[in-house]
C-alpha positions, -999 to +999 in steps of 0.1 A: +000+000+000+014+033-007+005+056+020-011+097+007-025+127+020-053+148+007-053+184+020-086+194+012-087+229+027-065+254+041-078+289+059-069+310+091-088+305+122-094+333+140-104+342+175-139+337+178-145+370+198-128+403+201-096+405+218-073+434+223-048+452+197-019+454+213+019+449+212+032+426+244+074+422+257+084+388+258+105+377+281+148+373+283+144+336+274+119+339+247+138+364+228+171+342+229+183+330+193+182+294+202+142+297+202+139+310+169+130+281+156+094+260+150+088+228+170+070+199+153+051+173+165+025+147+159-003+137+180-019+101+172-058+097+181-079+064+181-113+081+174-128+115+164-161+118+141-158+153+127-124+159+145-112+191+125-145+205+124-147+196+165-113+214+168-115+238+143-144+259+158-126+248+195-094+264+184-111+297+180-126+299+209-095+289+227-076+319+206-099+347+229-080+339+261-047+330+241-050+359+217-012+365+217-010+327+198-029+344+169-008+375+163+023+376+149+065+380+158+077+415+156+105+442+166+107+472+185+124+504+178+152+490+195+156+455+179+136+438+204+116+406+197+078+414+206+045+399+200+019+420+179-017+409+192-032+414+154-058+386+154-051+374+123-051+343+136-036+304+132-032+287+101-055+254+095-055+228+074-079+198+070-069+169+051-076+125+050-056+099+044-061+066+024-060+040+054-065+032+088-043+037+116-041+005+122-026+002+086-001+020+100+000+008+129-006+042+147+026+052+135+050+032+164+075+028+143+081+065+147+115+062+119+082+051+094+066+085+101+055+107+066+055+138+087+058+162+054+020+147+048+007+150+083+022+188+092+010+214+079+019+234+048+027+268+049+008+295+042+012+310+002+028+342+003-011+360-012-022+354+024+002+376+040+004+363+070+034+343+091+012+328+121+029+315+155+009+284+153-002+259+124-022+230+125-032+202+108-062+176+109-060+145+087-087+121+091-082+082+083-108+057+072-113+041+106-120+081+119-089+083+138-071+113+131-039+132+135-027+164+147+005+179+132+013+207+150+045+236+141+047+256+174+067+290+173+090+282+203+096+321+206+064+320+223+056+290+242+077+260+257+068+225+260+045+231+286+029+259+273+022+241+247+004+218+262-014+238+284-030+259+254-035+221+236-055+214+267-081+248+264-086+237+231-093+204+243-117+217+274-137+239+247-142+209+220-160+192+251-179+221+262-164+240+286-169+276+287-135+287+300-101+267+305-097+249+335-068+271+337-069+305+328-037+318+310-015+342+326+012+363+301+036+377+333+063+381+310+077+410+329+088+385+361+117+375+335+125+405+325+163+427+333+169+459+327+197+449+300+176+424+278+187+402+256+187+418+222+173+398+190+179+424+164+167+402+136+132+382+126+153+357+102+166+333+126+203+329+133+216+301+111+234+275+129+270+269+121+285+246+098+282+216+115+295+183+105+280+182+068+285+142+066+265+129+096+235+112+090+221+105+126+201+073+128+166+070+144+160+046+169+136+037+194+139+016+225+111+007+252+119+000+289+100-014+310+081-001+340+096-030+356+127-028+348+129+007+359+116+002+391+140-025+395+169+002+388+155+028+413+152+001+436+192-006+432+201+027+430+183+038+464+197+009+479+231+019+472+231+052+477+198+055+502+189+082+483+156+082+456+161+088+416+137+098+388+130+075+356+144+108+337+173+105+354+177+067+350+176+065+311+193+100+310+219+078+323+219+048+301+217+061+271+243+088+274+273+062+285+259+039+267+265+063+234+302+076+248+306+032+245+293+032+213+311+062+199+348+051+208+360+083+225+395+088+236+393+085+272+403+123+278+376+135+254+358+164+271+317+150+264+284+165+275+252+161+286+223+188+283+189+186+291+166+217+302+148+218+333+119+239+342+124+268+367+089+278+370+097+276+405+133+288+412+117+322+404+110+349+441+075+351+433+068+315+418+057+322+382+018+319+385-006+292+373-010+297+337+020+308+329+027+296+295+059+312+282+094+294+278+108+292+317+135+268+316+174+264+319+201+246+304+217+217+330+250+210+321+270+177+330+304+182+315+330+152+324+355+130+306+347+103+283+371+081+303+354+089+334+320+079+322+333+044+309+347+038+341+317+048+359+286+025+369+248+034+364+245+045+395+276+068+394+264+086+365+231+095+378+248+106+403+270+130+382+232+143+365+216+143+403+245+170+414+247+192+384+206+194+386+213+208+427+226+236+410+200+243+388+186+266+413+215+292+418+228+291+383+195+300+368+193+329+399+222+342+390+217+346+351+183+359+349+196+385+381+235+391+370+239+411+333+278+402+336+267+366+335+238+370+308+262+387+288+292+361+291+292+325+275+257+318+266+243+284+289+216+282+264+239+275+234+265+251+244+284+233+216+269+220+190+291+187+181+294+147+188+304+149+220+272+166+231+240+148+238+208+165+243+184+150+262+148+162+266+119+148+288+088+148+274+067+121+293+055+152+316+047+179+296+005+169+291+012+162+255-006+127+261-035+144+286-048+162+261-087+154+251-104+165+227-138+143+238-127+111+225-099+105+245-064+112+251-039+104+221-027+068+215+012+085+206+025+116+203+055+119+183+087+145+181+096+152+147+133+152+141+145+193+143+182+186+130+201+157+112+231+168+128+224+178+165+225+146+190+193+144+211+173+118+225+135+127+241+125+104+270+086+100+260+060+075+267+052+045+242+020+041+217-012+032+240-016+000+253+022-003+259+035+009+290+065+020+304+091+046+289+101+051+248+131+064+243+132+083+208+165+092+194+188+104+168+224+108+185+244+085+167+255+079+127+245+045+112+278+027+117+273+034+151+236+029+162+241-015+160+266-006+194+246+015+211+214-007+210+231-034+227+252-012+253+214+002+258+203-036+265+231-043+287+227-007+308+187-015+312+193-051+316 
């Protein structure tokens, strides 16, 4: 069977209501470089009769209390990235597909994925327009459907996301108003020096690596299997340890084993933690701007080959104690913001990015027939190492790691080092 898509309309969903015409400040982290960029995703659902129409007329609704989502990127007099609150809206686009999910088999095999088909196009240049938010609705023959969404990261984070997916959600089942009302606050992460973004075309990233062709793979672990390596890690070390941190872990030595380092090779790990909470006030319910900060483990490679599991969680459970006071000090300290930038560390082989996503509400999000059977991270870069600590396809349970990190030649190594860390 050859799998196709049928876009059979394309149009700009406005705000349902009025909402106010005004220009709004981002924050210090939403105007860094690094965010100029879209993130893409997928979200899988079993059922849906008349999903886009469902969402479609939710989706406006929602765009009254998140009327900055349906404006558009813009600078001030003095190069500073703002958000014009226009209205004009979010780009839509309905479309169907020639099979069932199951066909596919809900896309698991996440490598398989025709994501050109399921995202959405962009708009043509008549319309004008370059929205913060597209969306996409294909229907298959069974009436499952899927979501393909291209966020403007400029403007939300993972959990903002989310939370905005969720009102749109609440209002496809009826609710009048979100469960939780959005809150802007953009000023609490804001210095008198800001951050200055003095461009709309995002920075290009350097040239990296031309040759590497990172390999997709994806590996489930058990819930039992990481219960069994809490359980040996607390009774080592009397001391408690996430599932993040656990196949955070694993698959980082297990790549510096696959890799063949030099034992003195300086390697990293990076993930970004929300600090939501590090913040004097705590940032509000609501918030739903990008609040997070880069946590940096930086070692040898020959120190993590000699290490044991439960020696290099211990290495990610220090540099996350941290967290707190580094973050403090950059948003506080313009001498900091204004030396190395924490938020774009290198960019090679010997840095791994890793990126939790099991938490985010992603898979809580309802749109009356349920949450989504799998949601899935597109691939942002062939040449950027990351791996995104998910949850697998519904029934399965557990944790799916999804990841890109290593090239072809290498990824054979690395799946058995993963069996033997998990083992």
């Amino acid at each position: 069977m050859t799998f196709s898509v049928i876009r059979s309309s394309q149009n700009i969903v406005r705000p349902s209501e009025y909402t106010p015409s005004s220009v709004l400040d981002l924050s210090v982290i939403d105007k860094l470089p690094a965010l100029r960029c879209n993130a893409r995703t997928l979200h899988v659902f079993k059922h849906g009769h008349k999903a886009a129409k469902v969402i479609k007329e939710a989706l406006s609704k929602a765009l009254v209390p998140y009327y900055p989502l349906a404006g558009k990127l813009k600078e001030s007099n003095h190069g500073e990235l703002q958000i014009a609150c226009t209205g004009e809206g979010v780009w839509f686009v309905e479309a169907s597909a020639n099979c069932g999910l199951d066909e596919v088999n809900y896309f698991d095999s996440v490598a398989m994925v025709p994501h050109d088909d399921l995202l959405p196009n962009a708009p043509p240049e008549t319309e004008g327009i370059d929205p913060l938010v597209l969306m996409q609705v294909t229907r298959f023959t069974c009436e499952g459907f899927v979501i393909g969404l291209v966020f403007c990261h400029s403007i939300c984070d993972g959990l903002g996301a989310a939370q905005f997916l969720t009102a749109v959600g609440e209002f496809a089942q009826g609710l009048q108003r979100p469960s939780i009302m959005p809150m802007w606050h953009r000023e609490a992460l804001t210095t008198p020096q800001q951050v200055k973004c003095t461009s709309l075309t995002p920075p290009p990233l350097p040239p990296l690596m031309p040759n590497y062709n990172l390999e997709h793979a994806s590996i489930d672990v058990s819930l039992e299997r990481i219960n069994k390596l809490k359980h040996e890690f607390s009774i080592l070390t009397s001391k408690n340890c996430s599932t993040f941190e656990i196949v955070a872990a694993s698959i980082w030595s297990s790549r510096i084993r696959a890799i063949n380092l030099e034992k003195n090779t300086k390697v990293r790990l990076v993930f970004f933690a929300n600090t939501r909470h590090h913040l004097h006030p705590a940032l509000p319910e609501g918030f739903y701007g990008n609040c997070f900060f880069p946590v940096t483990v930086t070692v040898s490679s020959g120190q993590i080959l000699e290490a044991t599991n439960v020696e290099v969680v211990k290495l990610i459970q220090d540099a996350k104690v941290k967290l707190g006071g580094e973050f403090t000090k950059w948003i506080t300290d313009e001498d900091v913001k204004h030396g190395q930038d924490p938020f774009a560390p290198p960019l090679d082989y010997t840095t791994l990015f890793i990126s939790e996503w099991g938490r985010l509400g992603f898979n809580q999000v309802d749109y009356g027939w349920g949450p989504p059977v799998h949601v899935v991270p597109i691939q942002g870069s062939g040449v950027i190492p990351v791996g995104i600590v998910g949850l697998p396809p519904i029934p399965k349970k557990g944790v799916r790691l999804m990841t890109w990190c290593v090239e072809k030649i290498d990824l054979p190594s690395l799946l058995v080092q993963m069996k033997m860390n998990l083992a």
